[in-house]
C-alpha positions in Angstrom: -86.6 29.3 184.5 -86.7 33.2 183.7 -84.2 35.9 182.4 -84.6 39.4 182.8 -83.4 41.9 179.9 -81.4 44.3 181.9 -81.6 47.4 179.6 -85.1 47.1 178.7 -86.5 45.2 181.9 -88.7 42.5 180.2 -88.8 39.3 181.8 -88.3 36.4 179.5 -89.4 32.6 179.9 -86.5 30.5 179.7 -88.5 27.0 179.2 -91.2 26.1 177.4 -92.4 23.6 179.4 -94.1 25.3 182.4 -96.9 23.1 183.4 -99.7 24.6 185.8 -101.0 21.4 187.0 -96.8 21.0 188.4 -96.2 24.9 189.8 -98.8 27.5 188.4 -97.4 30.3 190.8 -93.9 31.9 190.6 -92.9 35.2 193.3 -89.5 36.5 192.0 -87.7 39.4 193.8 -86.0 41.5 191.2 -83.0 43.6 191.9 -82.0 46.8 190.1 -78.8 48.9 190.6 -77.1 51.7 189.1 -73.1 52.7 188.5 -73.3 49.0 187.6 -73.7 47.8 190.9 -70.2 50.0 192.2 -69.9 51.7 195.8 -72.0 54.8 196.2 -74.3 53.8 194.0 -77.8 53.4 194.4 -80.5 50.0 194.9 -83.9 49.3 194.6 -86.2 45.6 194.9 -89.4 44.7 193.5 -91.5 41.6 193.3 -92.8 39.8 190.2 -95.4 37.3 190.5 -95.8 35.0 187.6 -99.3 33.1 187.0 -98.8 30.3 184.7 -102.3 29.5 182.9 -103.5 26.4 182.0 -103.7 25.0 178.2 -106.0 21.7 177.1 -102.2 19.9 177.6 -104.0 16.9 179.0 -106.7 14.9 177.6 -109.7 14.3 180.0 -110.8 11.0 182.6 -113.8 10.2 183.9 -114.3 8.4 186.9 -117.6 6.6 188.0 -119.8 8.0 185.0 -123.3 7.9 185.5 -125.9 8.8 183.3 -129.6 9.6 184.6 -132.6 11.0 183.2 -134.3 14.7 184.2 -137.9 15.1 183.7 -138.8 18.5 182.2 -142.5 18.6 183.9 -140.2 18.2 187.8 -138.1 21.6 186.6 -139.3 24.3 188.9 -138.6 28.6 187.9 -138.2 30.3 190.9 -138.8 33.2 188.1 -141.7 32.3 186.6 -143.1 30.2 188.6 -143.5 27.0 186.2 
């Protein structure tokens, strides 16, 4: 799903097809080491939470669409008082 550049430390999306209406929420733990992960040598965790945002991917449905009329002269301002 991701890759993360070990020298630089950017995280990369492998797939192109993350859909937020399926998982719009990702928590990875990241791991970093030093002396290339050897004895005596050093290690350190984060977190890295991924929000996916939505695109206009799906076209939309209306259920049970009514239409109805508003009469202007019934709209009340609490602001101006008309």
């Amino acid at each position: 799903m991701f890759t993360l550049d070990r020298k630089t430390g950017q995280l990369y999306v492998k797939e192109e097809n993350l859909d937020r209406e399926t998982i719009d929420f990702y928590k990875l733990v990241v791991e970093g080491t030093d002396m290339g992960g050897g004895s005596g040598g050093l290690v350190g965790t984060g977190t890295v939470e991924v929000k996916v945002l939505d695109i206009n991917d799906n076209i939309p449905t209306w259920k049970n669409l009514s239409l109805g009329r508003v009469s202007l002269s019934t709209v009340y301002s609490s602001r101006t008082g008309f």
